[in-house]
C-alpha positions as semicolon CSV with decimal commas, in nm:
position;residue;x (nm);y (nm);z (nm)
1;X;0,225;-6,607;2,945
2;X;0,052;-6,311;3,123
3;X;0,389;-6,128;3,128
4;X;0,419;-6,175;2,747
5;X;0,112;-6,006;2,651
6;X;0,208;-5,656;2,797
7;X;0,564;-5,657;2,592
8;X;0,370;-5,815;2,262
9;X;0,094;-5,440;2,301
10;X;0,446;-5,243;2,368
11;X;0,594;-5,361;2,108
12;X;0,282;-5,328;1,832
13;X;0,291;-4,950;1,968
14;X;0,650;-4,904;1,872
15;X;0,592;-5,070;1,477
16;X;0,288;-4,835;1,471
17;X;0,455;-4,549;1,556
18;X;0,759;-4,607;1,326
19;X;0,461;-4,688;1,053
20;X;0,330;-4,377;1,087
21;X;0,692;-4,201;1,111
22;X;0,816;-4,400;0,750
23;X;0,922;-4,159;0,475
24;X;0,568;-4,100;0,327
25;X;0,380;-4,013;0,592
26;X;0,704;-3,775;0,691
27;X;0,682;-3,606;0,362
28;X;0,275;-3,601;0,369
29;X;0,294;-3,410;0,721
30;X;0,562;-3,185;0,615
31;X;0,388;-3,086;0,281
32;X;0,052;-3,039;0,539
33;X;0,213;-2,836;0,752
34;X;0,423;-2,629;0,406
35;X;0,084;-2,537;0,303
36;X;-0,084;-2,427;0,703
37;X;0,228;-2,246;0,691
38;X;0,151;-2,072;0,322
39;X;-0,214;-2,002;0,454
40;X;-0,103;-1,840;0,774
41;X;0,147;-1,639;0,529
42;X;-0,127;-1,526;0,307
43;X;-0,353;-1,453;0,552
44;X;-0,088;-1,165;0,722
45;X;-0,075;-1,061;0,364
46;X;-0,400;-1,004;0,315
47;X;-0,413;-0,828;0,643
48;X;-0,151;-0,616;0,577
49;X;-0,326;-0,485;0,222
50;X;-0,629;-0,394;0,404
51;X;-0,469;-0,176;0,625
52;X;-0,249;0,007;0,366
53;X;-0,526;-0,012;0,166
54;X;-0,756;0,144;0,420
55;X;-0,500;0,412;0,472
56;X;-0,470;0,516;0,122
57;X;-0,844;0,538;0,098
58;X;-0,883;0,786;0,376
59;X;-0,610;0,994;0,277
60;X;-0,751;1,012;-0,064
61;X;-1,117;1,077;0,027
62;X;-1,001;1,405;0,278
63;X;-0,759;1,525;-0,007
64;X;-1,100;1,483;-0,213
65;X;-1,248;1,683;0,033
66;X;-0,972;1,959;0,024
67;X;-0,903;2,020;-0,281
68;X;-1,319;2,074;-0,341
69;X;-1,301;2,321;-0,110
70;X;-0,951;2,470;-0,234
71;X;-1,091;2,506;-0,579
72;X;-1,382;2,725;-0,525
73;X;-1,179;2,988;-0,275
74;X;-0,921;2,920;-0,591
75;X;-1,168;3,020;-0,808
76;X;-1,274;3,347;-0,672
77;X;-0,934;3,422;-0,556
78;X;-0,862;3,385;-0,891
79;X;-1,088;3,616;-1,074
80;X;-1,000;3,853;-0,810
81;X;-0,602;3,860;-0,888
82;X;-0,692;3,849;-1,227
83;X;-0,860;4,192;-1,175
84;X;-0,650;4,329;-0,963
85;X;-0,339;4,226;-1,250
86;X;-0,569;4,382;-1,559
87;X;-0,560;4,711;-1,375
88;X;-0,250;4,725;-1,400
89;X;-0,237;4,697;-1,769
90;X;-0,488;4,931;-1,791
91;X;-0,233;5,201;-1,764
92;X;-0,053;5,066;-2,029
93;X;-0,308;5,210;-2,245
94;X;-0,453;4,888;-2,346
95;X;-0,825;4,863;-2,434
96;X;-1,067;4,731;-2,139
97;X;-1,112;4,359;-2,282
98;X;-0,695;4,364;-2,351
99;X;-0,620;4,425;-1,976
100;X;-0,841;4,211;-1,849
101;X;-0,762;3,929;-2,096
102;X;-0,375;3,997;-2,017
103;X;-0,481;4,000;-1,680
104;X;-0,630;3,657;-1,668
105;X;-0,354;3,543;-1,880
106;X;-0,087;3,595;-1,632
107;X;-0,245;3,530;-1,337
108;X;-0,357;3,163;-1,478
109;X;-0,031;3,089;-1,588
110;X;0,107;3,167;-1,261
111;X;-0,136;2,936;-1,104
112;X;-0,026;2,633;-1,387
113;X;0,294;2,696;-1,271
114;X;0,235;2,641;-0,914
115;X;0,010;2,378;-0,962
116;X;0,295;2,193;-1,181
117;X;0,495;2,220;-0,900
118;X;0,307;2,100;-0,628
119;X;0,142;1,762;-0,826
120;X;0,512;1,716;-0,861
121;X;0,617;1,714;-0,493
122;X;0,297;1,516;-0,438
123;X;0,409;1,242;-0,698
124;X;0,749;1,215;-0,577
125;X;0,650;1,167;-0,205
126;X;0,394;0,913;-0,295
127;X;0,657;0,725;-0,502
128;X;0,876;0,745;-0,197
129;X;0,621;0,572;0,031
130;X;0,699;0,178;0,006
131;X;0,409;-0,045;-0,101
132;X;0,561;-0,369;-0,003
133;X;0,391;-0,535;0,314
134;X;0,751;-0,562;0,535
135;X;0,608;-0,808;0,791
136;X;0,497;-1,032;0,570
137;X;0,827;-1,024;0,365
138;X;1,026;-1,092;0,706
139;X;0,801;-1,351;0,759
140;X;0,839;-1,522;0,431
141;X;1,228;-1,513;0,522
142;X;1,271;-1,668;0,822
143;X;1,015;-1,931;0,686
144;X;1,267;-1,993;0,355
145;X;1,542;-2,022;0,595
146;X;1,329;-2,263;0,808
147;X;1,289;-2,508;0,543
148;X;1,626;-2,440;0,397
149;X;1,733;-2,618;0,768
150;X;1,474;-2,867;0,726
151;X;1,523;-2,963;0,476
């Protein structure tokens, strides 16, 4: 009777292990182990938006900083050109107040010209630059292709 007992334990192990393998508890573990899986993915994501995020925000803050300082020396450059333009004008026997107004004339619409063309490069390399987090993505991939095969 002794050497009944042991195989009677053995054999309450086995129809509590296939218990806990039947189809519900399967599908309980697997939709556990879907949403670890979704957390782990979100987390990278989030991690990966900080970063670019934290990028963006330092390049922005020291073009801040530039283009502060670029507009004052812009400024006084400026009204310097624009002199230097209205004397020419002056010989064009124009009154004082004409040459200098033709002077500032020209010279800003050089400068909207320029400045068109540069906030244009500007716009197109920023649109260029990809947004989308590309380790995340990949690792949303192999994870659909996971449970594709798991499924």
């Amino acid at each position: 009777m002794a050497a009944i007992r042991p195989s009677l334990t053995r054999t309450d192990e086995i129809a509590t292990r296939n218990d806990s393998d039947s189809l519900p508890s399967l599908f309980s573990r697997l939709g556990e182990d879907v949403m670890q899986l979704f957390n782990s993915q979100l987390a990278l994501f989030k991690v990966e938006i900080k970063e670019e995020a934290g990028a963006y925000a330092r390049g922005i803050t020291m073009v801040a900083i530039g283009a502060v300082i670029a507009t004052v020396g812009f400024a006084l450059l400026n009204v310097a050109i624009a002199f230097a333009v209205s004397t020419l004008f002056a010989k064009a026997n124009f009154s004082q107040p004409a040459s200098y107004a033709l002077g500032f004339v020209v010279t800003g619409g050089f400068y909207v010209l320029v400045g068109a063309i540069v906030v244009m490069l500007m716009k197109n390399r920023l649109a260029r630059q990809e947004l989308v987090p590309k380790r995340s993505v990949a690792e949303l991939r192999k994870d659909k292709e996971w449970l594709k095969n798991e499924l």
